[in-house]
PyMOL CGO cylinders between C-alpha atoms (Angstrom):
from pymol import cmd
from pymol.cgo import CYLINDER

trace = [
    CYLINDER, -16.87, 103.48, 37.48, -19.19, 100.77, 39.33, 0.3, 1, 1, 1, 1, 1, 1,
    CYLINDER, -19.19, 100.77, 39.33, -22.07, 102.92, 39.09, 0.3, 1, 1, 1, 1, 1, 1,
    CYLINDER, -22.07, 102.92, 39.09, -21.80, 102.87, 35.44, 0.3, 1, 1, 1, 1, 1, 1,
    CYLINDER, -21.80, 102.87, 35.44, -21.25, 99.24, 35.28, 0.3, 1, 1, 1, 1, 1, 1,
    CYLINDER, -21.25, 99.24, 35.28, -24.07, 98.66, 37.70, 0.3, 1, 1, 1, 1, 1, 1,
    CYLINDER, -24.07, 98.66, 37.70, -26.48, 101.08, 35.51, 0.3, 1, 1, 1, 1, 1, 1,
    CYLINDER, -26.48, 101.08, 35.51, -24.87, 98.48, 32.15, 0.3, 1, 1, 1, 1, 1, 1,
    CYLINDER, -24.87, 98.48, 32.15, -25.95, 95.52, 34.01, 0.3, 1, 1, 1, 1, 1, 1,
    CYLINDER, -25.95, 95.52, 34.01, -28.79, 96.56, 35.25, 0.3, 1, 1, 1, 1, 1, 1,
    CYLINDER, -28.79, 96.56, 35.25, -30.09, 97.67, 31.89, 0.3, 1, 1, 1, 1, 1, 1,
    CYLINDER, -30.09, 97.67, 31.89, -28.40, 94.56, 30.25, 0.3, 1, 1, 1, 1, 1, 1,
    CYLINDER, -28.40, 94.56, 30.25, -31.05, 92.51, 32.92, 0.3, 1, 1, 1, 1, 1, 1,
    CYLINDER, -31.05, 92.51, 32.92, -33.84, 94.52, 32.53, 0.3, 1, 1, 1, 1, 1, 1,
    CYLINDER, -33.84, 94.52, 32.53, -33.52, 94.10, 28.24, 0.3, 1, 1, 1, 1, 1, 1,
    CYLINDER, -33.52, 94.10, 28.24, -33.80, 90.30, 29.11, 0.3, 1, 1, 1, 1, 1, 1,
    CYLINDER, -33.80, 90.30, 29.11, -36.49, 90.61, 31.20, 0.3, 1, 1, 1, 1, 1, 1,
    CYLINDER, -36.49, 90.61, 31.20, -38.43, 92.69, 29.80, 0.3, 1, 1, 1, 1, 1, 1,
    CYLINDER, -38.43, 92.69, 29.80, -38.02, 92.01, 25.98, 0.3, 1, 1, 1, 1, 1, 1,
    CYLINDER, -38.02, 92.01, 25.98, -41.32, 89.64, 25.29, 0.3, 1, 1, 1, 1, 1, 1,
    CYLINDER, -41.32, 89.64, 25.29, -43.64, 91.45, 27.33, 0.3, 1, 1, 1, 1, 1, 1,
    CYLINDER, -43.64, 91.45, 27.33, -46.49, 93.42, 26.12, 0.3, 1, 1, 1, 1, 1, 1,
    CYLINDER, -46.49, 93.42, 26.12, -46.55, 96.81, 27.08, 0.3, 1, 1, 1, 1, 1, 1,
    CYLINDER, -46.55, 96.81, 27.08, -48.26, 98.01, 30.02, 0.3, 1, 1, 1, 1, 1, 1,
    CYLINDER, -48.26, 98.01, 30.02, -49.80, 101.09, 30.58, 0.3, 1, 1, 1, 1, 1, 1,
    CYLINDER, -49.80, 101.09, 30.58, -47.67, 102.51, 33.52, 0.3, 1, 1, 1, 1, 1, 1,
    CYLINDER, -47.67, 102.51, 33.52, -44.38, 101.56, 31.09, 0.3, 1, 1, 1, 1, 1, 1,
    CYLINDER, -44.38, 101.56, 31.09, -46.62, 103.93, 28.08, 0.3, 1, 1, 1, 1, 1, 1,
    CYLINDER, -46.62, 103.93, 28.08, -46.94, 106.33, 30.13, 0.3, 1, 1, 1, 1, 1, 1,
    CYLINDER, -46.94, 106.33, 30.13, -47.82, 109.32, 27.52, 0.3, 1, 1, 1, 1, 1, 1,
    CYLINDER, -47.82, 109.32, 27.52, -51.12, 106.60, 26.84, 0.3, 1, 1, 1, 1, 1, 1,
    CYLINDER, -51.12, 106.60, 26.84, -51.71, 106.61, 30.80, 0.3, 1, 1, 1, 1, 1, 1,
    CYLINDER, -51.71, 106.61, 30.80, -54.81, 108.40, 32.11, 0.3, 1, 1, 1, 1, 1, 1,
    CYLINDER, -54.81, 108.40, 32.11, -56.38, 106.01, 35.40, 0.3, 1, 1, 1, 1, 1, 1,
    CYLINDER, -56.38, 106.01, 35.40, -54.46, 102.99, 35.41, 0.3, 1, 1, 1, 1, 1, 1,
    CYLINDER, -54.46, 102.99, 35.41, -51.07, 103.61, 35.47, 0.3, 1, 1, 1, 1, 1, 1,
    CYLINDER, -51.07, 103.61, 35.47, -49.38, 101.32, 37.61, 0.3, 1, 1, 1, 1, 1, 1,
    CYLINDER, -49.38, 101.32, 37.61, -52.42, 99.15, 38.58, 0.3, 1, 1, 1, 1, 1, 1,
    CYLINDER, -52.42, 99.15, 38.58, -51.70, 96.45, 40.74, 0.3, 1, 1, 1, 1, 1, 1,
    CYLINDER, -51.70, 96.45, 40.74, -53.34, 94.01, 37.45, 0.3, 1, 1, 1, 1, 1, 1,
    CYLINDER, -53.34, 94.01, 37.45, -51.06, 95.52, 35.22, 0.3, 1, 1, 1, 1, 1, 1,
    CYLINDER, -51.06, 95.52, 35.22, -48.12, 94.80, 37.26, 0.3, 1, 1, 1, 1, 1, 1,
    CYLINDER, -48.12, 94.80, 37.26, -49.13, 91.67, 38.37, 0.3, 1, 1, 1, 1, 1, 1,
    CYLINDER, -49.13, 91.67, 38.37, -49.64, 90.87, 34.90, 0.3, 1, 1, 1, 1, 1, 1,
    CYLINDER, -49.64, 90.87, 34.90, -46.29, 91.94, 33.83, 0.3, 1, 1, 1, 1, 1, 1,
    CYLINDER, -46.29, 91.94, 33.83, -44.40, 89.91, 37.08, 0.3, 1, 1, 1, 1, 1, 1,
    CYLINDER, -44.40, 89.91, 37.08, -46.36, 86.75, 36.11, 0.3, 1, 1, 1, 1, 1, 1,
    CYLINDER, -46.36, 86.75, 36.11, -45.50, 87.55, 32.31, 0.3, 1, 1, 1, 1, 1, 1,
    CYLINDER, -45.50, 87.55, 32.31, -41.60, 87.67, 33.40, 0.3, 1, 1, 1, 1, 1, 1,
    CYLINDER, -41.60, 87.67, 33.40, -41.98, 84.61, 35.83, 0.3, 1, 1, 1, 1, 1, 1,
    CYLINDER, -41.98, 84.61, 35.83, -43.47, 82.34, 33.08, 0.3, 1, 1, 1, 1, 1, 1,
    CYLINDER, -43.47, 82.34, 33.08, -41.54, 83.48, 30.52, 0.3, 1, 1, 1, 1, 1, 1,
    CYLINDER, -41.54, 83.48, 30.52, -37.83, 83.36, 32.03, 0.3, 1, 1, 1, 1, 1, 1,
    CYLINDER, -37.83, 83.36, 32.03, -37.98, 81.92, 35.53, 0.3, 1, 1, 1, 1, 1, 1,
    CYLINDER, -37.98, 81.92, 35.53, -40.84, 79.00, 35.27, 0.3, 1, 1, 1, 1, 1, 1,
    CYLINDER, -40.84, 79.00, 35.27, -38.59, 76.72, 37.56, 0.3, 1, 1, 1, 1, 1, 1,
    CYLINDER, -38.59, 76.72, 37.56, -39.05, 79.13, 40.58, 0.3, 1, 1, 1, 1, 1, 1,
    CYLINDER, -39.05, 79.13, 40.58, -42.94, 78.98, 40.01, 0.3, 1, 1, 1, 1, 1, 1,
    CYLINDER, -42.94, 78.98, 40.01, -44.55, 77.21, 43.02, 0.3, 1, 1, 1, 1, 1, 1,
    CYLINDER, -44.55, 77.21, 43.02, -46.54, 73.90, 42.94, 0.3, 1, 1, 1, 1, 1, 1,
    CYLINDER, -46.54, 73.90, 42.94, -46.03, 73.11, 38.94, 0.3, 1, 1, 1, 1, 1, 1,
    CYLINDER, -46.03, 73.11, 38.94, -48.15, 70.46, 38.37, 0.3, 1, 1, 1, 1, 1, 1,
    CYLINDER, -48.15, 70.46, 38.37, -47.55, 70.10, 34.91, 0.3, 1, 1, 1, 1, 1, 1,
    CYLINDER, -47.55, 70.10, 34.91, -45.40, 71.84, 31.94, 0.3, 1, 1, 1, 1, 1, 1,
    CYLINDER, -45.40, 71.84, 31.94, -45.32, 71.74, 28.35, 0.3, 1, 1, 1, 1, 1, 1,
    CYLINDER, -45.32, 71.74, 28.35, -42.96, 74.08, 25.44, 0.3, 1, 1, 1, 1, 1, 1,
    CYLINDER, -42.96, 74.08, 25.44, -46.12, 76.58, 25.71, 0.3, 1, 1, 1, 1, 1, 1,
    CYLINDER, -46.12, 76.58, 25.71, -47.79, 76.35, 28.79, 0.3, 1, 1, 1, 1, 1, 1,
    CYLINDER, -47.79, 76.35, 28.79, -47.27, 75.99, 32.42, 0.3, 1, 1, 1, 1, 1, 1,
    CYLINDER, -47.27, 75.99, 32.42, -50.14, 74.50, 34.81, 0.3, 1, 1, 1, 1, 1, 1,
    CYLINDER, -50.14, 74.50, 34.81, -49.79, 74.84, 38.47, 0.3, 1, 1, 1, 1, 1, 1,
    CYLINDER, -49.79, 74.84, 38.47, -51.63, 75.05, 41.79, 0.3, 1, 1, 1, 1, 1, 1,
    CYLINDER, -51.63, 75.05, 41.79, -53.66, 78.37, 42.37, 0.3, 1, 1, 1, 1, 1, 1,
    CYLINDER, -53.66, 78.37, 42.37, -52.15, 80.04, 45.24, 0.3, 1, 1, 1, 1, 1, 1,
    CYLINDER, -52.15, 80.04, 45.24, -55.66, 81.57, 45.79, 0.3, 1, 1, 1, 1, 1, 1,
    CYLINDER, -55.66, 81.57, 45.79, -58.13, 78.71, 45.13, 0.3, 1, 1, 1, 1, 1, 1,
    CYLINDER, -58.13, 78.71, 45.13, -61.51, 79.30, 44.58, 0.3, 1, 1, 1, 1, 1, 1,
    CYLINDER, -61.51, 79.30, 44.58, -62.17, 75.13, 44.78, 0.3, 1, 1, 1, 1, 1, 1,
    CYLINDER, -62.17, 75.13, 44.78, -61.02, 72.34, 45.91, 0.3, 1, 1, 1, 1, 1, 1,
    CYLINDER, -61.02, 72.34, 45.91, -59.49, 72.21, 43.30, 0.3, 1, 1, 1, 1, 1, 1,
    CYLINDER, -59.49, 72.21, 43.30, -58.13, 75.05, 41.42, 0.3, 1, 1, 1, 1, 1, 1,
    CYLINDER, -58.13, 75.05, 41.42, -55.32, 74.48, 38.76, 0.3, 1, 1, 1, 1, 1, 1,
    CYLINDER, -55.32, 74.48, 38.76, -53.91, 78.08, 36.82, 0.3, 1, 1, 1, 1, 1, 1,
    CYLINDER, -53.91, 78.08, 36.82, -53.11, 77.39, 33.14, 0.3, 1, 1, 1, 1, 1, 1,
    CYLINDER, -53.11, 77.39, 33.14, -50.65, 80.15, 32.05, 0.3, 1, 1, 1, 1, 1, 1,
    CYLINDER, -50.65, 80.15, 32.05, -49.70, 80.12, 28.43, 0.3, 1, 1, 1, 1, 1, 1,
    CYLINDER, -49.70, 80.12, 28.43, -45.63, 81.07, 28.05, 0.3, 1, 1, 1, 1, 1, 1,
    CYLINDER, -45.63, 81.07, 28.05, -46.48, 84.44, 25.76, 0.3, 1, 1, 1, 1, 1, 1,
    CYLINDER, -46.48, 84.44, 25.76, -47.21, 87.31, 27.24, 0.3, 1, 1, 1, 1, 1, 1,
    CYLINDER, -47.21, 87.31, 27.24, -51.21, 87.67, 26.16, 0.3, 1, 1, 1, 1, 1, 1,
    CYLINDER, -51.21, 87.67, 26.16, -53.37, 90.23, 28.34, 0.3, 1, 1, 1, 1, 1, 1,
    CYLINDER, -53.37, 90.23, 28.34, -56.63, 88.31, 27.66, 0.3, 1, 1, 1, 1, 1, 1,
    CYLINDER, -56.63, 88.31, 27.66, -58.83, 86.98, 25.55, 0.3, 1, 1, 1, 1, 1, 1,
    CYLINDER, -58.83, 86.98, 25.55, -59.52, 89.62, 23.21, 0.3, 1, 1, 1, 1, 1, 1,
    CYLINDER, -59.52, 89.62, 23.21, -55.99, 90.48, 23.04, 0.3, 1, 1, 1, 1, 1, 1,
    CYLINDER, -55.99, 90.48, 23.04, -55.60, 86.72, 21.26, 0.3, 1, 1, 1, 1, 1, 1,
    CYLINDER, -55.60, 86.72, 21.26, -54.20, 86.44, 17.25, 0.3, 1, 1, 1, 1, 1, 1,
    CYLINDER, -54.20, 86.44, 17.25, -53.65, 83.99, 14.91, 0.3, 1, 1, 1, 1, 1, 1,
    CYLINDER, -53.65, 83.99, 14.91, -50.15, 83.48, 16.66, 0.3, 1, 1, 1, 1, 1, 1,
    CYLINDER, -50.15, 83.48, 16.66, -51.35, 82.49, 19.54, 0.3, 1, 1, 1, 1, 1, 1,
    CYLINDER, -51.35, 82.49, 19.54, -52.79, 79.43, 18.21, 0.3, 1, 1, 1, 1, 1, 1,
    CYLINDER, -52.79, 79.43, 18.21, -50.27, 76.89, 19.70, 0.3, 1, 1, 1, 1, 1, 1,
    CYLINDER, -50.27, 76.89, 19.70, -50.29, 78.68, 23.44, 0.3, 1, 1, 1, 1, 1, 1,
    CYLINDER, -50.29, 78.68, 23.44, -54.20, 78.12, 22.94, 0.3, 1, 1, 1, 1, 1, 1,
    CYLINDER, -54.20, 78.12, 22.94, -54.30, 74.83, 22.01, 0.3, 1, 1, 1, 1, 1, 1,
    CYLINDER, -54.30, 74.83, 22.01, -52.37, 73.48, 24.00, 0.3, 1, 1, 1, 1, 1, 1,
    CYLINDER, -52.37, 73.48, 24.00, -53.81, 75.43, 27.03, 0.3, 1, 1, 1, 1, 1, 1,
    CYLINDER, -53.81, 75.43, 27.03, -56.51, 73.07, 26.60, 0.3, 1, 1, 1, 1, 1, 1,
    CYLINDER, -56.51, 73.07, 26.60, -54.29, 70.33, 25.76, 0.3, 1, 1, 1, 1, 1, 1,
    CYLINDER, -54.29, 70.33, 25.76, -53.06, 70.17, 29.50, 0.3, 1, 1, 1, 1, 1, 1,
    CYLINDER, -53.06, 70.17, 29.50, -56.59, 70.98, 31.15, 0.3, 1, 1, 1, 1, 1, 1,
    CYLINDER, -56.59, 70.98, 31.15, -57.42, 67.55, 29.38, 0.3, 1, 1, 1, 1, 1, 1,
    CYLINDER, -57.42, 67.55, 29.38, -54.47, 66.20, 30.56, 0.3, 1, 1, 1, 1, 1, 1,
    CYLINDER, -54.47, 66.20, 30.56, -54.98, 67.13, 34.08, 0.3, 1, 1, 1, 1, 1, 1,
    CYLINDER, -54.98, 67.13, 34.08, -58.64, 66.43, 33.84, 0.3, 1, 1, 1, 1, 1, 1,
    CYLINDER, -58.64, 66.43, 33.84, -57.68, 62.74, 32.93, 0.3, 1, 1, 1, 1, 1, 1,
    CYLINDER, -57.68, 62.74, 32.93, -55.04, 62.48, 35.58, 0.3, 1, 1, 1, 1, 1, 1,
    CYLINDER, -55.04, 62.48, 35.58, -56.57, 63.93, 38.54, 0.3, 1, 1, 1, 1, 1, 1,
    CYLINDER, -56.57, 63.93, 38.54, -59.82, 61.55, 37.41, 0.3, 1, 1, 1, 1, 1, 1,
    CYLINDER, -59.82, 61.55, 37.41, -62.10, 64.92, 37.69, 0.3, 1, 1, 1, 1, 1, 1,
    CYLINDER, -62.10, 64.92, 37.69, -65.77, 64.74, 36.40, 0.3, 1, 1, 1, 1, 1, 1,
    CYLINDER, -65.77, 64.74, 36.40, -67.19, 68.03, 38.02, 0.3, 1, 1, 1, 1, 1, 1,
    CYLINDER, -67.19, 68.03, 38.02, -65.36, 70.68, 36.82, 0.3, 1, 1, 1, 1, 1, 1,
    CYLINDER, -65.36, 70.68, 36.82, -65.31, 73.91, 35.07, 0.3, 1, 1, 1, 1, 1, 1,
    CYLINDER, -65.31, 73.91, 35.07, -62.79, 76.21, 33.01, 0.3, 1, 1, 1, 1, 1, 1,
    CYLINDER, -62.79, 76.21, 33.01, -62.78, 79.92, 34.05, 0.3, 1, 1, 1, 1, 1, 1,
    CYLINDER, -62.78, 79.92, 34.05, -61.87, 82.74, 31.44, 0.3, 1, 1, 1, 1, 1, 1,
    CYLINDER, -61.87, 82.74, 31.44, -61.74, 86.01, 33.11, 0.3, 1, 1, 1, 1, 1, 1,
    CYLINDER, -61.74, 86.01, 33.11, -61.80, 89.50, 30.68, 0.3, 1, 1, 1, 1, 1, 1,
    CYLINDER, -61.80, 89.50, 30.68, -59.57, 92.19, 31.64, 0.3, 1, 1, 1, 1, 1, 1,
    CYLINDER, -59.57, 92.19, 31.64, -62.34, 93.72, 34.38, 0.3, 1, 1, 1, 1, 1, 1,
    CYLINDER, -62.34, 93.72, 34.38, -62.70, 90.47, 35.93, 0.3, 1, 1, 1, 1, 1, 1,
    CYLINDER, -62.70, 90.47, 35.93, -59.05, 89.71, 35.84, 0.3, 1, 1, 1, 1, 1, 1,
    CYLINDER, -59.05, 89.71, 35.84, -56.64, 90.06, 39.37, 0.3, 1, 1, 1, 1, 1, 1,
    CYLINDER, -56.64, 90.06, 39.37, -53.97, 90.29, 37.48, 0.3, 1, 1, 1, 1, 1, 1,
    CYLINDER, -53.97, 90.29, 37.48, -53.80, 91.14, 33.44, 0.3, 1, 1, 1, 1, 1, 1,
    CYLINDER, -53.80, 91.14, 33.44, -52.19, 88.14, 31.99, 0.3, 1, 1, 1, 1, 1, 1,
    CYLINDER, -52.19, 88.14, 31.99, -54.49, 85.94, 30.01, 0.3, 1, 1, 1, 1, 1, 1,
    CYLINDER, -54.49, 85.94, 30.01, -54.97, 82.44, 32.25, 0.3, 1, 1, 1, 1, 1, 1,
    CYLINDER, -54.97, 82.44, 32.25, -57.24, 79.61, 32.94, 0.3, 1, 1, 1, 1, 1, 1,
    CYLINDER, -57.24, 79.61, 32.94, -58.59, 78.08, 36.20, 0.3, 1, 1, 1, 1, 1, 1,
    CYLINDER, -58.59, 78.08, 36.20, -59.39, 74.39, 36.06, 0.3, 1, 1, 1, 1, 1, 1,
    CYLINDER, -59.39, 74.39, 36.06, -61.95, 74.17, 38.95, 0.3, 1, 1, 1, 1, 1, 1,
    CYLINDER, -61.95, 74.17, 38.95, -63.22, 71.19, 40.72, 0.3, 1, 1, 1, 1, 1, 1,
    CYLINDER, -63.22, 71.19, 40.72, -64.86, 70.19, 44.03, 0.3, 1, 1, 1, 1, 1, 1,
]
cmd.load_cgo(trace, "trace")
């Protein structure tokens, strides 16, 4: 009996999670040849789910909008190094449609705003494609010295 509610719940929590996620190639597995279960892939899909349904636990927000969330690189590669993670699940940049218009925009909406409040002149916006990416989630770094 608790082993069949456990397997309800757990399913019931896994639907929630896992509902506006893109699929990923170790979940299609008859499509997987070499990357199944990639550590981009699932980092991709943990930051997907973390955006997505648990932005509060997020570390060092710096800023956060309907569509996107901006926070403090955990990794910097600069002084200063902000990550701006749209709130859809979007492997990368050629992955982007007409849809994602709004997550766009305002991507670049709160680079400007952070630009403007953190007074930066130097800086640069980093767009990595999916053989560059660490983990395949489409996402901006905001780089400064």
């Amino acid at each position: 009996m608790f082993l069949l509610a456990g397997l309800v719940v757990g399913f019931c929590i896994g639907a929630y999670l896992f509902v506006d996620t893109r699929a990923r190639t170790f979940i299609n597995l008859p499509h997987c040849i070499t990357t199944c279960l990639s550590t981009k892939e699932l980092g991709g899909l943990l930051v997907s789910i973390g955006v997505q349904k648990t932005p509060a636990l997020l570390p060092d927000i710096a800023l956060e909008t309907e569509h996107v969330i901006a926070l403090k690189s955990p990794q910097p590669l600069a002084t200063v190094d902000y990550l701006i993670l749209p709130k859809k699940d979007i492997l990368d940049l050629g992955d982007v449609s007409s849809e994602d218009a709004v997550y766009i925009t305002e991507s670049f909406e709160v680079m400007a705003e952070l630009i403007r409040s953190q007074h930066l002149t130097k800086y640069r916006v980093i767009i990595n494609g999916p053989g560059y990416q660490q983990v395949r989630y489409l996402h901006f770094h905001l780089l400064s010295e």
